[in-house]
N, C-alpha and C positions, 0 to 999 in steps of 0.2 A: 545344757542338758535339760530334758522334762521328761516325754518319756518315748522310749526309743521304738522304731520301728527297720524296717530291713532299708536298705540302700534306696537313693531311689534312682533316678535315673542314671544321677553323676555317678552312682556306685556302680551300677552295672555296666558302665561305660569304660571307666578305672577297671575292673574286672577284666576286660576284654584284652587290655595293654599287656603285651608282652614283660616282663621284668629283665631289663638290659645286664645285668651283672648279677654277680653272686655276693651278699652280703655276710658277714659269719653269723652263725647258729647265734652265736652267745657272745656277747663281750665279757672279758674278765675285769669280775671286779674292783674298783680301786680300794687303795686302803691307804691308813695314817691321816694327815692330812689331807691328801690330793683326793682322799675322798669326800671332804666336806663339800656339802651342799649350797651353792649360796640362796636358793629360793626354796622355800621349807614351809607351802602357804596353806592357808583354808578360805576358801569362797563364804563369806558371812553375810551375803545377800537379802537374804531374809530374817539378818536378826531382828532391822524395826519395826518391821511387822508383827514378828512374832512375840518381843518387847510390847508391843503395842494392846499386843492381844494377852496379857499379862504372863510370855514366859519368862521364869525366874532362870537362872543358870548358878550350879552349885561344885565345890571344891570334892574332891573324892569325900571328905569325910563330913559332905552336908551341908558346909558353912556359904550362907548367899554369895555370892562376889559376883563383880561386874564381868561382863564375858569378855570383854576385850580386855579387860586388866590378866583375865584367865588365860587366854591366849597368847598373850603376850609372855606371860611369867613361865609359859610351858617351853618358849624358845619360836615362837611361828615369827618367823622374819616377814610374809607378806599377807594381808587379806584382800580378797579378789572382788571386786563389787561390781554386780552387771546394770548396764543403764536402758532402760529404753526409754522411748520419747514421749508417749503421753497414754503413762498407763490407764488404764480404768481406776485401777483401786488406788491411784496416785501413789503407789511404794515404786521403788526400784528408777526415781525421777532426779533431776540433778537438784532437789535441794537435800532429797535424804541421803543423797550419796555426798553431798558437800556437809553436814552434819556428822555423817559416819568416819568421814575423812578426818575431822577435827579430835574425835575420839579415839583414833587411831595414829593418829601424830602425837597426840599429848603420851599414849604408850605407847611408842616407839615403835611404831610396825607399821611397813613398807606398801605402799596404796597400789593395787592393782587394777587399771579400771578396765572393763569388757563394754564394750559396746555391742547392742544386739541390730542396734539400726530398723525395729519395731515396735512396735504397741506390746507386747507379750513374749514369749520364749523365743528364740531362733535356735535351732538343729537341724540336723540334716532331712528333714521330714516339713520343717517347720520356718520359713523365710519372708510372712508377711510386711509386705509394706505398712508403713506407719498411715495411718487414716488420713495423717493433714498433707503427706505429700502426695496422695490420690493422685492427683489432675497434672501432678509434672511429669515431664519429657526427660529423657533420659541426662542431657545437661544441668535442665533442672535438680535433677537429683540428685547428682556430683555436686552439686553448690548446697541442695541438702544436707547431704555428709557431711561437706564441708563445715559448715556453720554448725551442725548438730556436734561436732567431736571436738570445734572451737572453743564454744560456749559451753562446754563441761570442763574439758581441762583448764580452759582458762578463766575459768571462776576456781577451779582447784589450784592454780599456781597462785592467783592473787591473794586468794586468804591464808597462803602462804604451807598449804599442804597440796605442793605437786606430786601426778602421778610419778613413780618409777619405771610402771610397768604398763603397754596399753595395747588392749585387743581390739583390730581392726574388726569385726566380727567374732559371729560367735559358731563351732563346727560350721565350718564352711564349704562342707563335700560338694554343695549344687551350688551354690554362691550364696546371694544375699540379692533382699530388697527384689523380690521375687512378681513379676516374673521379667522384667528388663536385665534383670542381673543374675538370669539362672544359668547353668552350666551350658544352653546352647546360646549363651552369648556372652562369652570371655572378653568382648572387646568393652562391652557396659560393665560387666562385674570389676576389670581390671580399675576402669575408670573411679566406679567407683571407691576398690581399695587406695588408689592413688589420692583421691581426695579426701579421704577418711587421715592417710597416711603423713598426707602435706600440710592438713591443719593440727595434728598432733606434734607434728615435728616443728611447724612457727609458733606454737601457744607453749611448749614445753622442749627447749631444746637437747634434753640431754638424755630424755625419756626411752625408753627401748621396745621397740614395736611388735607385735607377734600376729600372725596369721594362723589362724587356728582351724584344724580338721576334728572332725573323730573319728573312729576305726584306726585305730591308734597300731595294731597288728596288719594293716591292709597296707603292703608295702608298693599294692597296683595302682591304688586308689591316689595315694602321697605322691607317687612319680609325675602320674597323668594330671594330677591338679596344679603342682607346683610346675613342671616343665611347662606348664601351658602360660601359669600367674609370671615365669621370669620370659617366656617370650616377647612375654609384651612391656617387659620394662619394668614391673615391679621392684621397687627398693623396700627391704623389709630387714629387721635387726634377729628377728626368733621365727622357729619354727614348735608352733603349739599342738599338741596334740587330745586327745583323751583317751584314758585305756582305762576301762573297765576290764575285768577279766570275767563275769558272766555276758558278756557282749563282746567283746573284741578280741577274741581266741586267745590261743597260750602267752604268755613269757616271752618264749625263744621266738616266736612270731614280735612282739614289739622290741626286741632289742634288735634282732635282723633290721626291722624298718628304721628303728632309731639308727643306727653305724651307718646306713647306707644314704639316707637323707642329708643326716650332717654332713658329708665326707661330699656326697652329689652337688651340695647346693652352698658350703662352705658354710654354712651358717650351724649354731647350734641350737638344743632344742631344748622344750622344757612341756612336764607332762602336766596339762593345764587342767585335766579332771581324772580323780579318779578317788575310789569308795568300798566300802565293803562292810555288808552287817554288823554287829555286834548280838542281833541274833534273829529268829526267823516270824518270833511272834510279832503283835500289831497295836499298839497303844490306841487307834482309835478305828472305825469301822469302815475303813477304807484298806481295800487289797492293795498290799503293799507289793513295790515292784520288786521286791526280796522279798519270797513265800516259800521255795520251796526247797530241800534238800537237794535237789537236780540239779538248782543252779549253785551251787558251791564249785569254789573251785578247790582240788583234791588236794591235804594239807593246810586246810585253813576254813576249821569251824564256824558258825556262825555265832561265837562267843567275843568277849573283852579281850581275851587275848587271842584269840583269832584275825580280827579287827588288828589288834596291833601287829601281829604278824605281816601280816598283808599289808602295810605301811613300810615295816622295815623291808619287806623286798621290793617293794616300789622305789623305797630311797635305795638298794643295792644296782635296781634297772638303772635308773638315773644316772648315779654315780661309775655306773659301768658302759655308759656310751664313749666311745675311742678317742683318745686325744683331747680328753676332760670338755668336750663338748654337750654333755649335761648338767643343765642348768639346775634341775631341781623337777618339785613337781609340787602339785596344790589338792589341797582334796576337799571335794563340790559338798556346799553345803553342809556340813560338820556341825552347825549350828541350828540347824532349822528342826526343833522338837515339835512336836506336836501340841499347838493352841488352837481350839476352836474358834476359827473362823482365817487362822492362818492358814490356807489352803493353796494349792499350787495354781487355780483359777483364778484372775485378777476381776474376772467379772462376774465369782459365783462365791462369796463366801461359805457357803456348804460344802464349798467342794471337797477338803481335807488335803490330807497329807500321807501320800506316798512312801513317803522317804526316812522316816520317823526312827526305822529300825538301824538305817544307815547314818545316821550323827554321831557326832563325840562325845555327847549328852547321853546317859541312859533315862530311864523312864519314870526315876525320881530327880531328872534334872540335874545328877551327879555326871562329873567332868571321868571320862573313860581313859584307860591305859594309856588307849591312841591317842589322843591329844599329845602326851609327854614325847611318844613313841615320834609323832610327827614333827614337833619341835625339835626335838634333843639329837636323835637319832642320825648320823652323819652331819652334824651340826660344828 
């Protein structure tokens, strides 16, 4: 995720597919046990940067503490960390994701890594190739993959904090590593998930793979990508998604999409981003992508407990896909308050920060509702 814009061409394409069967409105809830969660994460991507650029992280009632000692003690079983290959601002590279790994093992929380297979963000808007593999052929660039998803996990297994959990990509609506591997050419893209998927699977064998979309309520978009990714052979463990609910329509639209993927594709899923303000104002002077009244969704204020609302019914969607085929769900960036010169541009520290109103930090760097709510909550 960075910042969205409408579908682009792979959306409008998915649009145009017929939807082969009827999915139900709503799944029913589970409950007791059978509705715990087993992945209950936050995407902490930006903590060393933001660490770096001296944010502190604070207990509700003030007290300094370490964020991942915080996060941990709230009950979050995974944090998600995205990689690219040779950022500008050198964050988000395999030695701070190999650093972050170690402080996440020492408190017990479960390594999630994302691969963006770019220099900067990938979304569905957004699928730049990495600068140093310019000049390769589209083999070339399957041995890229290769090598690039070798060489992270398996510096991760050796110092003895293997992933559990590994995104071949990151919202994959057009593909990836653009433009040999954009949606009119499923036979590169495949190639490519194939080679991302077979060095994760020799460096780390026990690891669990995910393929990741957004438009997480686009039940067109999910058939026509996936039915295309398994015609060609794709072996994959999870099916990832992102639901935002000021972007990616109602509820009853992603639990539709959820029952019917899993059940289509045997596979289960897990809801790999998803956020909601804790209020509408803006810690620094940059238009936050949460501004205005409009985009709320009906039921769930732009408050602390609003925020945690919106958490527990994202763990109720989860926990209510058919035949306990939801995995859980992770929520983007949770951690990333606003430091100057931590900005969402790798090659503009002026840039700021977006997202500031949507963490689990409020504005005096106190740990929010949701944090607990995300941890504990079908846990």
């Amino acid at each position: 995720m960075r910042r969205r814009s409408v579908l682009t061409a792979a959306g409008a394409a998915a649009l145009a597919v017929p939807v082969l069967g009827a999915a139900p409105a709503t799944a029913a809830p589970a409950s007791g046990r059978r509705g715990c969660l087993e992945i209950r994460g936050v995407d902490i991507s930006s903590l060393p940067k933001n660490e770096d650029h001296g944010a502190v992280y604070r207990t509700m009632e003030g007290r300094r503490e370490d964020p991942v000692r915080l996060i941990a003690r709230a009950g979050v079983t995974h944090a998600r960390l995205k990689v690219w290959v040779n950022p500008a601002d050198g964050y988000n590279d395999k030695a701070h994701v190999l650093a972050l790994a170690r402080r996440l093992k020492r408190a017990g929380v479960g390594i999630w890594i994302d691969f963006h297979y770019s220099d900067s963000w990938a979304d569905p808007a957004h699928q730049t190739k990495p600068a140093a593999w310019a000049g390769l052929d589209v083999p070339g660039l399957a041995r890229a993959v290769y090598d690039h998803t070798a060489d992270v996990l398996g510096a991760l297994r050796r110092q003895g904090t293997p992933a559990q959990l590994v995104q071949i990509g990151n919202e994959l609506n057009g593909g990836l590593i653009w433009p040999e591997g954009n949606w009119e050419h499923f036979d590169a893209m495949t190639a490519f998930l194939k080679a991302g998927l077979r060095a994760a699977r020799d460096t780390t064998p026990r690891v669990r793979t995910i393929l990741h979309l957004a438009n997480g309520g686009d039940n067109g978009l999910y058939r026509w990508w996936f039915d295309n990714v398994v015609s060609y052979g794709v072996d994959f463990d999870v099916i990832g998604l992102s639901y935002y609910p000021f972007w990616h329509g109602p509820l009853a639209d992603a639990a539709a999409n959820m029952a019917d993927i899993t059940a289509r594709y045997g596979k289960p899923c897990v809801i790999a981003e998803t956020a909601y303000p804790f209020t509408l104002e803006s810690e620094d002077d940059v238009n936050d992508i949460m501004n205005s009244p409009s985009q709320l969704t009906d039921g769930f204020p732009a408050t602390p407990a609003g925020q945690a609302a919106w958490l527990r019914t994202v763990a109720d969607l989860a926990a209510g896909v058919p035949n306990g085929q939801g995995l859980g769900y992770c929520y983007w960036e949770g951690l990333w308050t606003y430091r100057a010169g931590s900005g969402w541009d790798p090659t503009n520290p002026a840039s700021g920060n977006a997202w500031e109103n949507l963490a689990l930090f409020d504005f005096e760097d106190r740990e929010l509702p949701g944090l607990g709510t995300l941890g504990r909550y079908r846990g």
